[in-house]
PDB file of N, CA, C and O in Angstrom:
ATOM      1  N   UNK A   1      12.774 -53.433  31.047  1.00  0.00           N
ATOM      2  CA  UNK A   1      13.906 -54.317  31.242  1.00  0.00           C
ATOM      3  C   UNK A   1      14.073 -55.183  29.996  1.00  0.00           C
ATOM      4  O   UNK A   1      13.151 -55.878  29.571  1.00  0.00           O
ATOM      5  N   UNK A   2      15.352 -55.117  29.387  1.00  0.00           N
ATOM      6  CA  UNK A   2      15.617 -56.349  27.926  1.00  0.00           C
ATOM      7  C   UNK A   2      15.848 -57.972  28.647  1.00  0.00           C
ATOM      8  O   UNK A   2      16.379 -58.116  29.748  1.00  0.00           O
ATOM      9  N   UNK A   3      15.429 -58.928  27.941  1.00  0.00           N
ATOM     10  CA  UNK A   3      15.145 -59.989  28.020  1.00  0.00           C
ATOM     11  C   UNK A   3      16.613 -60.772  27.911  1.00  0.00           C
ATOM     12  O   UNK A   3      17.456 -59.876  27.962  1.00  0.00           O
ATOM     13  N   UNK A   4      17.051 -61.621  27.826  1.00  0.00           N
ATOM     14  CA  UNK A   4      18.095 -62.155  27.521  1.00  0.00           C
ATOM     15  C   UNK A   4      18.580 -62.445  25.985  1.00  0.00           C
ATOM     16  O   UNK A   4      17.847 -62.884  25.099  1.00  0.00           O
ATOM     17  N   UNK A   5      19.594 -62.199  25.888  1.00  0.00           N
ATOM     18  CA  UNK A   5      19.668 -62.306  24.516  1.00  0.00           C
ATOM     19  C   UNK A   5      19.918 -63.340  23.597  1.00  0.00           C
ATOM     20  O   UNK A   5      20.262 -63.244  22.419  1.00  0.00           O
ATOM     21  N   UNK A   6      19.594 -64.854  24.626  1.00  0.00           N
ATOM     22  CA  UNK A   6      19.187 -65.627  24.026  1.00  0.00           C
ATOM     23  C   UNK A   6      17.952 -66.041  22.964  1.00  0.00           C
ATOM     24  O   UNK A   6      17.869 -66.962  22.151  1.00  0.00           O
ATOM     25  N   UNK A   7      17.025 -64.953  23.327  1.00  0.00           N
ATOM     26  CA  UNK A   7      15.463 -65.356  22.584  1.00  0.00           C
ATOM     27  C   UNK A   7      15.661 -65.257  21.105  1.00  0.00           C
ATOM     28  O   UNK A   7      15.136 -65.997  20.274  1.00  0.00           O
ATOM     29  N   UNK A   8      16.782 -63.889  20.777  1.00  0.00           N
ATOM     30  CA  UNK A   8      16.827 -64.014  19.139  1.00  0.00           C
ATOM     31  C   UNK A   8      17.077 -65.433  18.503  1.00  0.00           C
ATOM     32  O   UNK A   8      16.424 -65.957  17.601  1.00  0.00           O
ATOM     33  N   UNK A   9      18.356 -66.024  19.291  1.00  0.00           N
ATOM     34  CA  UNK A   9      18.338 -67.044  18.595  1.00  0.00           C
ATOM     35  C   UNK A   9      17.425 -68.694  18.749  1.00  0.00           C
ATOM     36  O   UNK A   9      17.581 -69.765  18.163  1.00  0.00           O
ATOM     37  N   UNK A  10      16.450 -68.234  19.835  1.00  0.00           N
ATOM     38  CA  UNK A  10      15.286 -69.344  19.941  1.00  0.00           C
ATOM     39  C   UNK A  10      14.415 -68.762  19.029  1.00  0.00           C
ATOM     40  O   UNK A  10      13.779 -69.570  18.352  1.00  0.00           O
ATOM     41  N   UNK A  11      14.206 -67.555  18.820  1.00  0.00           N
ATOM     42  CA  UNK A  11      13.046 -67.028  17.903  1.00  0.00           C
ATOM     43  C   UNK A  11      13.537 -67.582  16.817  1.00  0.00           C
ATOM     44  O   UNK A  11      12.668 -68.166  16.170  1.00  0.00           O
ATOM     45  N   UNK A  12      14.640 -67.627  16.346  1.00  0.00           N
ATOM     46  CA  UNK A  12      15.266 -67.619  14.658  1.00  0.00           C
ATOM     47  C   UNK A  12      15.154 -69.283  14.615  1.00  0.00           C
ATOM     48  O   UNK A  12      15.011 -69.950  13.590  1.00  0.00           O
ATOM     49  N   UNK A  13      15.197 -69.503  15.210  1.00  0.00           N
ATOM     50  CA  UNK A  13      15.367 -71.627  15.402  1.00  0.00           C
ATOM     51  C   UNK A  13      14.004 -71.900  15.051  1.00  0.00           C
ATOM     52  O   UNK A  13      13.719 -72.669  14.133  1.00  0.00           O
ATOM     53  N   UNK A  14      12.795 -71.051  16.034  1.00  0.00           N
ATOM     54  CA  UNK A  14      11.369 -71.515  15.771  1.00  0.00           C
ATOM     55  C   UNK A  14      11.041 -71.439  14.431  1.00  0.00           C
ATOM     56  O   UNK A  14      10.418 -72.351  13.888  1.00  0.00           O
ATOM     57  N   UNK A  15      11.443 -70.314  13.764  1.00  0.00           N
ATOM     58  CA  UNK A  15      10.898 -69.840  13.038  1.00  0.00           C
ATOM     59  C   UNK A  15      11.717 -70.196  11.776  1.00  0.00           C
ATOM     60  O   UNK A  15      11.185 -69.815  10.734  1.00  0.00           O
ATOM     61  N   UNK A  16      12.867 -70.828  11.644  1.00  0.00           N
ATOM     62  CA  UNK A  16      13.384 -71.653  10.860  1.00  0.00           C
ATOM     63  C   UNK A  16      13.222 -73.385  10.418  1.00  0.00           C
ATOM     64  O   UNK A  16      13.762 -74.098   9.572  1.00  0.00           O
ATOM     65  N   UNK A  17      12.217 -73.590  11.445  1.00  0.00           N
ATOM     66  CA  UNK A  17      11.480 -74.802  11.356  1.00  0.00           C
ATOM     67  C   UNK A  17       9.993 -74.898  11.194  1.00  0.00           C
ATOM     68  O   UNK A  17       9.218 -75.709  11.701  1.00  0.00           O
ATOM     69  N   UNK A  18       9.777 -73.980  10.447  1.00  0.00           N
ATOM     70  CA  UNK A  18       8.210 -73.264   9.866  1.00  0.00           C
ATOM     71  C   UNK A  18       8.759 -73.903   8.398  1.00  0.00           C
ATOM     72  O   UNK A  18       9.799 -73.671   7.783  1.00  0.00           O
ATOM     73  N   UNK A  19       7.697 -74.749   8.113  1.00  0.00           N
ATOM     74  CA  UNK A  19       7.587 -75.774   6.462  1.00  0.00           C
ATOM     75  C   UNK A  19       6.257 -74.969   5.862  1.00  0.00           C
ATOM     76  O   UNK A  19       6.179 -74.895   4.636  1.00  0.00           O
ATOM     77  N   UNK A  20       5.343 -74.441   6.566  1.00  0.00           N
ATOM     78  CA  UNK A  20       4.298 -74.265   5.399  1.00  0.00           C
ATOM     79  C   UNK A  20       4.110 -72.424   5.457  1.00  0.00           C
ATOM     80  O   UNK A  20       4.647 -71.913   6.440  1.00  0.00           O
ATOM     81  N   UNK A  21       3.619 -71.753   4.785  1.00  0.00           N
ATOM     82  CA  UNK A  21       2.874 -69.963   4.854  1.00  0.00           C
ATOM     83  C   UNK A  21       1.947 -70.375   5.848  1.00  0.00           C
ATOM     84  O   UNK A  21       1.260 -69.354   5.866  1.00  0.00           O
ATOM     85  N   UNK A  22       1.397 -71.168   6.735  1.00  0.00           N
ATOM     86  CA  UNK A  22       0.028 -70.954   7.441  1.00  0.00           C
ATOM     87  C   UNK A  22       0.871 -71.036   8.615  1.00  0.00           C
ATOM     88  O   UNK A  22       0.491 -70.422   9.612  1.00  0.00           O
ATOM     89  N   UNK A  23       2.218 -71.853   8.676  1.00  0.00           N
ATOM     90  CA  UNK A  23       2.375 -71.805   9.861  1.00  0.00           C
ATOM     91  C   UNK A  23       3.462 -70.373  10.302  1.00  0.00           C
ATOM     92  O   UNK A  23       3.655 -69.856  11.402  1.00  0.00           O
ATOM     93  N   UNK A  24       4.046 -70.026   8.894  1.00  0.00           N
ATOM     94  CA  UNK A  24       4.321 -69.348   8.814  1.00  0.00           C
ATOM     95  C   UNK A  24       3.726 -68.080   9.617  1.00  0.00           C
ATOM     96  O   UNK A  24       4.434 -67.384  10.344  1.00  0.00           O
ATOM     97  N   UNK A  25       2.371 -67.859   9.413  1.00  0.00           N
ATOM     98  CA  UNK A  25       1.703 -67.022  10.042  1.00  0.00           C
ATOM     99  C   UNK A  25       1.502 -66.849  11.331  1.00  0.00           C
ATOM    100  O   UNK A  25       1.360 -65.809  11.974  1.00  0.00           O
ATOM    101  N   UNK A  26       1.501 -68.626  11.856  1.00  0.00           N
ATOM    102  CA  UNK A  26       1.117 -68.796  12.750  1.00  0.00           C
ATOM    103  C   UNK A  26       1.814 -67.982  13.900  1.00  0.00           C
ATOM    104  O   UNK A  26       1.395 -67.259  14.804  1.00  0.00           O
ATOM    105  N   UNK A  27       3.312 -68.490  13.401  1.00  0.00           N
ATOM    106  CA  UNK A  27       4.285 -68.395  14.289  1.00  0.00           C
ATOM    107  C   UNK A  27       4.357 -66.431  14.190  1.00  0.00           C
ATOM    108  O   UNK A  27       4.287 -66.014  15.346  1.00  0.00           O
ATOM    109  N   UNK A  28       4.465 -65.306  13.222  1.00  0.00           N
ATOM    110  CA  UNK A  28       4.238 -64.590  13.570  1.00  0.00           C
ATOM    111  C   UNK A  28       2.964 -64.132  14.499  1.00  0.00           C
ATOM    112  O   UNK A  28       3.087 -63.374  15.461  1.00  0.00           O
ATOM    113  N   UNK A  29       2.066 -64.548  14.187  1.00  0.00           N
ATOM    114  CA  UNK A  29       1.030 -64.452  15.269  1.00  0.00           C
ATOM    115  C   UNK A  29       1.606 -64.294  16.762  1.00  0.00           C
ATOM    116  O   UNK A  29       1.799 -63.258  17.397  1.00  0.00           O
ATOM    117  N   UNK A  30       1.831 -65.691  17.147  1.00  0.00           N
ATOM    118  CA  UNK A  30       2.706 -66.086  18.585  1.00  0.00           C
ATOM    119  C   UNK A  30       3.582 -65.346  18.891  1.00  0.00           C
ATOM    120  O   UNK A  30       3.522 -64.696  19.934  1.00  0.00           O
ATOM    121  N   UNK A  31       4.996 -65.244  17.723  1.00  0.00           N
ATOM    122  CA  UNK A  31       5.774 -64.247  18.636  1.00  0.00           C
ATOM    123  C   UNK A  31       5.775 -62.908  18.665  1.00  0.00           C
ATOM    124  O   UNK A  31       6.166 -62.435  19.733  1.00  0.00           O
ATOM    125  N   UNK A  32       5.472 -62.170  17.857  1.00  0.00           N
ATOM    126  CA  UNK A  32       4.755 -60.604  17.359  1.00  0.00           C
ATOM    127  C   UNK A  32       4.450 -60.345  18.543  1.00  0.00           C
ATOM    128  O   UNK A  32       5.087 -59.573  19.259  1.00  0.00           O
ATOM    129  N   UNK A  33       3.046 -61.207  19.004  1.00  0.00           N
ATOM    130  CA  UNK A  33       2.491 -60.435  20.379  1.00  0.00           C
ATOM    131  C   UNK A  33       2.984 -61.152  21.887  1.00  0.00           C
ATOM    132  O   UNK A  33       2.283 -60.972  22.883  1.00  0.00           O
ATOM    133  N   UNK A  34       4.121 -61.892  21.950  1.00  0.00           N
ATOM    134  CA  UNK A  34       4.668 -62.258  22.894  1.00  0.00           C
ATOM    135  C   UNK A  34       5.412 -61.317  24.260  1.00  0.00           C
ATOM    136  O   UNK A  34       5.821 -60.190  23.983  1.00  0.00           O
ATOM    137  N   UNK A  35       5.509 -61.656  25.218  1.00  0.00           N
ATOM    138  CA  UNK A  35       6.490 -60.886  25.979  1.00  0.00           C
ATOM    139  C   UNK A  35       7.473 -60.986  25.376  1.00  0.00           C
ATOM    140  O   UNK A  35       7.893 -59.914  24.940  1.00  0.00           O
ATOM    141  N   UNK A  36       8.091 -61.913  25.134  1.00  0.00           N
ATOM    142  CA  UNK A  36       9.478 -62.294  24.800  1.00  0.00           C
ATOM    143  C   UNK A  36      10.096 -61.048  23.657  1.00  0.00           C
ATOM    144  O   UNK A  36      11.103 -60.352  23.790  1.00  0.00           O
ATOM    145  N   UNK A  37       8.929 -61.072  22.329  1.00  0.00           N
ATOM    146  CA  UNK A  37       9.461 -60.341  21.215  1.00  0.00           C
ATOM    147  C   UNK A  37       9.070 -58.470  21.915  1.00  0.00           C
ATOM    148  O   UNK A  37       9.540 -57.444  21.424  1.00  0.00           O
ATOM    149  N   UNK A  38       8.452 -58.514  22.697  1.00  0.00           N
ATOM    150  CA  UNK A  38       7.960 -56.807  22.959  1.00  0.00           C
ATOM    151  C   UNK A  38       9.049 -56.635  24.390  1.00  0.00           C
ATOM    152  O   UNK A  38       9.241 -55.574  24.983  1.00  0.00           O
ATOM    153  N   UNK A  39       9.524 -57.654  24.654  1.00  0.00           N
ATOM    154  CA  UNK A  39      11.164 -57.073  25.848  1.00  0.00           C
ATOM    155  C   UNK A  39      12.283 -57.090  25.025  1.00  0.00           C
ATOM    156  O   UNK A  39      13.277 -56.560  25.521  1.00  0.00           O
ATOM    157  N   UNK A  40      12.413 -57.588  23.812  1.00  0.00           N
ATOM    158  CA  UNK A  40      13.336 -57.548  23.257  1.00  0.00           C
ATOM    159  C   UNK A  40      14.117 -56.174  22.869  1.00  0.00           C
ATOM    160  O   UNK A  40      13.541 -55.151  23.240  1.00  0.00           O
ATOM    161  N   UNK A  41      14.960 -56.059  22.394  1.00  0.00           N
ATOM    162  CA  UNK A  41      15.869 -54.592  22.099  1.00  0.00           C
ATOM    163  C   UNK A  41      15.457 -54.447  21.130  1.00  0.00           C
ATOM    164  O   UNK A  41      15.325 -55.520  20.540  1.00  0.00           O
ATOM    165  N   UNK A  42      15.050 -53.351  20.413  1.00  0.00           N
ATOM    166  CA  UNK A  42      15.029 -52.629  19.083  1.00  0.00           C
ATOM    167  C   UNK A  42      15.848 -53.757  18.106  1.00  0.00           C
ATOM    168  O   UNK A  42      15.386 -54.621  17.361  1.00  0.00           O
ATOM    169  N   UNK A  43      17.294 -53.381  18.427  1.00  0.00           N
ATOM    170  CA  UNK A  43      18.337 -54.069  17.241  1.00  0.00           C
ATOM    171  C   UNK A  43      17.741 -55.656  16.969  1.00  0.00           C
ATOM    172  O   UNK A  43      17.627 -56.167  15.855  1.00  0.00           O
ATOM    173  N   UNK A  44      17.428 -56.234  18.139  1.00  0.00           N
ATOM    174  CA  UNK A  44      17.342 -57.730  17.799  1.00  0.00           C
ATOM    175  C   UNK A  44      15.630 -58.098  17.488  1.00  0.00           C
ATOM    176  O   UNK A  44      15.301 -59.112  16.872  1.00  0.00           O
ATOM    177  N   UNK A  45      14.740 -57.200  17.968  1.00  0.00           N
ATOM    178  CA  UNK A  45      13.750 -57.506  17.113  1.00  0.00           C
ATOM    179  C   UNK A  45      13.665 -56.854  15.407  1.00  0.00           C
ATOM    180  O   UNK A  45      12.930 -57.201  14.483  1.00  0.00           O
ATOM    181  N   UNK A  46      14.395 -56.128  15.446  1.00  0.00           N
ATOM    182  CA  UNK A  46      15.081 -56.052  14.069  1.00  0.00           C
ATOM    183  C   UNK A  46      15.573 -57.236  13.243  1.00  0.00           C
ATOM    184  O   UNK A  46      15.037 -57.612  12.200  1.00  0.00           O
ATOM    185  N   UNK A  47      16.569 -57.747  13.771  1.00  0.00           N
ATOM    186  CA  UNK A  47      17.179 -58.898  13.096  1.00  0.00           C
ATOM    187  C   UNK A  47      16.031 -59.854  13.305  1.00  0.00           C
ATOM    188  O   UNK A  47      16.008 -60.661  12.376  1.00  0.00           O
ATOM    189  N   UNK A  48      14.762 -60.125  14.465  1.00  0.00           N
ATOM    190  CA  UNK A  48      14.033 -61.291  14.150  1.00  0.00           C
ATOM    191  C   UNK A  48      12.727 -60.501  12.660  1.00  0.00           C
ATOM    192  O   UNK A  48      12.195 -61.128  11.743  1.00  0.00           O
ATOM    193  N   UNK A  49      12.635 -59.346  12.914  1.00  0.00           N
ATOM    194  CA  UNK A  49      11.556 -59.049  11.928  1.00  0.00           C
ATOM    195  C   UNK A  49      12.416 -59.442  10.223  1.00  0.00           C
ATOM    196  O   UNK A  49      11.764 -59.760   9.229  1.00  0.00           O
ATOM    197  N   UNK A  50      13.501 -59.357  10.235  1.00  0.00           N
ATOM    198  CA  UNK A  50      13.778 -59.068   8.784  1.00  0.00           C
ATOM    199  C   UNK A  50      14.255 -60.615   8.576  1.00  0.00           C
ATOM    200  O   UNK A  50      14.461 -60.820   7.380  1.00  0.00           O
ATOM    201  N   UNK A  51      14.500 -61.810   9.421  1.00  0.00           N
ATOM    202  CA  UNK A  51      14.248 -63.035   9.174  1.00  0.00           C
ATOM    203  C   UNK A  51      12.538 -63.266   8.903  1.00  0.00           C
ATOM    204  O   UNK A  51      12.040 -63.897   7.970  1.00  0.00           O
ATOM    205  N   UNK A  52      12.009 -62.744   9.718  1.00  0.00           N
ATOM    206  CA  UNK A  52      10.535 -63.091   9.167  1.00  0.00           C
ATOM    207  C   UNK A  52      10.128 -62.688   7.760  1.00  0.00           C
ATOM    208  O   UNK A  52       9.585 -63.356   6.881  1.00  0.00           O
ATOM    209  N   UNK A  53      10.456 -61.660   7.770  1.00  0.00           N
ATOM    210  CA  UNK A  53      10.541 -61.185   6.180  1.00  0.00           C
ATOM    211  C   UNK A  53      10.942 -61.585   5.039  1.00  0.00           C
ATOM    212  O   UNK A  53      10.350 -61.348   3.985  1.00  0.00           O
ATOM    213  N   UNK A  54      12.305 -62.425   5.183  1.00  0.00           N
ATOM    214  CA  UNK A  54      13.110 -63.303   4.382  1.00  0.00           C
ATOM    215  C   UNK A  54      12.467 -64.703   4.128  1.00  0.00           C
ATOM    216  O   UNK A  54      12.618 -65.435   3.150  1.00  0.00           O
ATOM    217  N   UNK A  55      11.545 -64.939   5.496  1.00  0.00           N
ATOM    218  CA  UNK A  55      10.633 -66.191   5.617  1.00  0.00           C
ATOM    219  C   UNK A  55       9.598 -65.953   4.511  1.00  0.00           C
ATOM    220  O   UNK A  55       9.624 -66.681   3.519  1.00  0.00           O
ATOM    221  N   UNK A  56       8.790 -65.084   4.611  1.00  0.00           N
ATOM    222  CA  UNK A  56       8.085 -64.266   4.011  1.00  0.00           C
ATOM    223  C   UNK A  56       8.216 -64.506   2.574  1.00  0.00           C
ATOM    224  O   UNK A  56       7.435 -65.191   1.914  1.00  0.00           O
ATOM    225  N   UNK A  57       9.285 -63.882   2.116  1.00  0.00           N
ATOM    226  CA  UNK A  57       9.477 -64.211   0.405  1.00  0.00           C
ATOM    227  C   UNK A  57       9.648 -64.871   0.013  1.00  0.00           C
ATOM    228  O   UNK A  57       9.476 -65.069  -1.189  1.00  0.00           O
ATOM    229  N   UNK A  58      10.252 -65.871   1.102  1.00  0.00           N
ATOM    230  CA  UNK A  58      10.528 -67.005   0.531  1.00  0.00           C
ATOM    231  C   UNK A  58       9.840 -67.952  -0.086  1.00  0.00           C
ATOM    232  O   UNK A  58      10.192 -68.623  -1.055  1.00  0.00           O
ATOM    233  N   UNK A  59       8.388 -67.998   0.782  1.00  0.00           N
ATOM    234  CA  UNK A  59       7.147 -68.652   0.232  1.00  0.00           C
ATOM    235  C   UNK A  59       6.774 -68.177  -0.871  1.00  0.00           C
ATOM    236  O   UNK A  59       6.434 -68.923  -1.788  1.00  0.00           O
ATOM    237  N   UNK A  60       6.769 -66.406  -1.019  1.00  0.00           N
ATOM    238  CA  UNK A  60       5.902 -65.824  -1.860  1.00  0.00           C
ATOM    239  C   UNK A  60       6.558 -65.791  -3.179  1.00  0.00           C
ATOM    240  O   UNK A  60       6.050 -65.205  -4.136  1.00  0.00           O
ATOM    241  N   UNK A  61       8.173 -66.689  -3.262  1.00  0.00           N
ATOM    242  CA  UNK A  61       9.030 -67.211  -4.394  1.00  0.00           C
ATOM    243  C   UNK A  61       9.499 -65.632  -5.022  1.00  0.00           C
ATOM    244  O   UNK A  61       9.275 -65.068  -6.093  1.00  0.00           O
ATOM    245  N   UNK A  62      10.098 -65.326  -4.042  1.00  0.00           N
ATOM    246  CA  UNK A  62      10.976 -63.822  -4.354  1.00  0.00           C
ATOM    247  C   UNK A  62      12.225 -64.252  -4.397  1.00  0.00           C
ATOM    248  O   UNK A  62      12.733 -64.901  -3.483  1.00  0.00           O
ATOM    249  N   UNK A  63      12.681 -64.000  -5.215  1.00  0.00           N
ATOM    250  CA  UNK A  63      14.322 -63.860  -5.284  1.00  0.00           C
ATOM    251  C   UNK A  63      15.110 -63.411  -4.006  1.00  0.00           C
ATOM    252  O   UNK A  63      15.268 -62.239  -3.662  1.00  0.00           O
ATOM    253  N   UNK A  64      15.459 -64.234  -3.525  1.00  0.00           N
ATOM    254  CA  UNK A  64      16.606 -63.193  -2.366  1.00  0.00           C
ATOM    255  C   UNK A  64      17.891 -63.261  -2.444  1.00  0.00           C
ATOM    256  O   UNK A  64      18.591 -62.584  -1.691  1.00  0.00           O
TER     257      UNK A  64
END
């Protein structure tokens, strides 16, 4: 059963209020193995993985 499709945009909120790489991690930690992110649809844990990703470089001072 898919979850509501509100969570993308609570996932993207959490995870847009991540200031450091540790918490950065953290928060993949948490939602990675969550119900929330493993009921989600393909497409929209898509769009939350490739914000994490964007999170991601951002620290690691990649050009995006």
């Amino acid at each position: 059963m898919m979850l509501k499709a509100i969570q993308l945009p609570e996932a993207v909120a959490a995870l847009n209020a991540v200031v450091t790489e540790t918490d950065l991690m953290q928060w993949h930690d948490d939602w990675m193995s969550s119900s929330e992110y493993v009921g989600m649809s393909d497409d929209n844990a898509k769009l939350l993985e490739a914000s994490f990703e964007g999170k991601a470089q951002h620290f690691a001072g990649v050009a995006q």
